[in-house]
N, C-alpha and C positions, 0 to 999 in steps of 0.2 A: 483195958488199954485200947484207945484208938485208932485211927490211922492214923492222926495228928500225931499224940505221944509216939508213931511209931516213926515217923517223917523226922517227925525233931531229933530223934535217936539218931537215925542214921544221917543226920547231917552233924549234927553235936561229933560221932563218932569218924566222922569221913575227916571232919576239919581237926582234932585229934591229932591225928597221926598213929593211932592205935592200928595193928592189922588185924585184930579179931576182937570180936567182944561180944561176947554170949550172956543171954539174959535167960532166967528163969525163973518162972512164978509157976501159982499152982495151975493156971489154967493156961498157959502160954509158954512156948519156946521161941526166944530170936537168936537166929545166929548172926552176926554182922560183920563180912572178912572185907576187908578194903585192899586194893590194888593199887598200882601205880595212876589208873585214870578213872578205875572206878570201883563202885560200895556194890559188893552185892550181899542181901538179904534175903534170911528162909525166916517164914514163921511158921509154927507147928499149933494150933490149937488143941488143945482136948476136947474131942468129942464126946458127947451121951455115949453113955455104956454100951455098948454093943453097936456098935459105931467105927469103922477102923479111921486112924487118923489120917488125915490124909494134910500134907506140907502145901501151904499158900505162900506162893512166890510174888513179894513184893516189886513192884515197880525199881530198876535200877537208877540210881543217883546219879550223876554225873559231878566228878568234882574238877574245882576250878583250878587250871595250873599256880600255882604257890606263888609265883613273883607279881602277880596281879589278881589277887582274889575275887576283887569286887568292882573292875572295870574292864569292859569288853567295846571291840569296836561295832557300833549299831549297823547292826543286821536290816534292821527295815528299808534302806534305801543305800544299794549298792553307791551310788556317788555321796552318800554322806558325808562332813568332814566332820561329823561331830565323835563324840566317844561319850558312851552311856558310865556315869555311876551307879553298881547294881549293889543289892541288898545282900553282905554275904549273910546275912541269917534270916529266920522267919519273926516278927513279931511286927510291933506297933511304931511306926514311921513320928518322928518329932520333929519338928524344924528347931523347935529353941530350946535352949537346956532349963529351961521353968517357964511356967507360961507368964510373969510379969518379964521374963526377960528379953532381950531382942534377938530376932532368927540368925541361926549361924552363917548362914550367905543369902547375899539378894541374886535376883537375876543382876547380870552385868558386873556381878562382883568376877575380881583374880581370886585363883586358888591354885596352889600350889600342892606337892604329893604329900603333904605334912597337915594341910588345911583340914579342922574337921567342918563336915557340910552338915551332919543331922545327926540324929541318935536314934537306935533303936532300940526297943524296950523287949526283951527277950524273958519270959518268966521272970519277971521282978526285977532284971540286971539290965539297967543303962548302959548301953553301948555304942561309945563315940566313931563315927564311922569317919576317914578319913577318905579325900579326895583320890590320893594316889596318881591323880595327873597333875599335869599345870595348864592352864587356861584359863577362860574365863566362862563363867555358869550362863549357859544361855537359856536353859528353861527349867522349872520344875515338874517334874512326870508326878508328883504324890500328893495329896492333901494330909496338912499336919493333921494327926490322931487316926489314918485309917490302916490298917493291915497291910502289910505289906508280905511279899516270899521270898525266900530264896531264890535269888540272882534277880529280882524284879528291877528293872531302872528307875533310879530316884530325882539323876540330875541327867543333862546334857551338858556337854563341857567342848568350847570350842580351844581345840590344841593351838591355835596360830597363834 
């Protein structure tokens, strides 16, 4: 298991709503207890024989308050008025739901909090990402087919 597989766990398990979820394999312990604002995780590997184990503390997650998961006001420039669409998962960033089809918003296009803007491809599962504001899409942050992460910005949306 990776730190990828292990990333995607604890966000899979953050978003959930689970408060503990313990894995176990032969060569690996994760514990994963979630809190009100945040994931924390122990991993315990098995060491070579003679060896005492010793627990690797993972990086803590931060999860996104619940009434807006996947939009945040941009941070980059205090007088902004724009509001970023961010990625609530990890995987592959899609503008259009097939590629002979037409992309789910242009620049300059309305969206409302119901409008989907893109899909991301999360191990094998399409996942229609909706806007959750209302405005109008004033840029795209992504190029269709590349990686995207958790919370990364996909669109910029101007509220007026």
């Amino acid at each position: 298991m990776d730190i990828k597989d292990i990333q995607n766990l604890i966000k899979f398990v953050a978003k959930s709503g689970a408060n503990e979820v313990k894995l176990e394999m032969e060569d690996i312990k994760i514990t994963i207890k979630t809190g009100s604002e945040k994931t924390e995780t122990t991993i315990v590997q098995q060491a070579p024989i003679g060896m005492p184990q010793i627990p690797v503390a993972a990086p803590v997650a931060q999860v996104a308050a619940p009434e807006t998961p996947n939009t945040e006001v941009a941070a980059s420039d205090e007088s902004s008025k724009y509001i970023e669409i961010t990625s609530p998962i990890i995987g592959t960033f899609y503008r259009k739901p097939a590629p002979d089809k037409p992309v789910f918003v242009e620049v300059g296009d309305s969206v409302n909090s119901e409008t989907i803007v893109c899909m991301v491809e999360a191990m094998k599962l399409f996942n229609e990402i909706e806007a959750e504001v209302s405005g109008k899409i004033v840029k795209v942050l992504v190029e269709d087919g590349t990686p995207v992460e958790f919370g990364q910005p996909l669109f910029l949306v101007d509220p007026s």
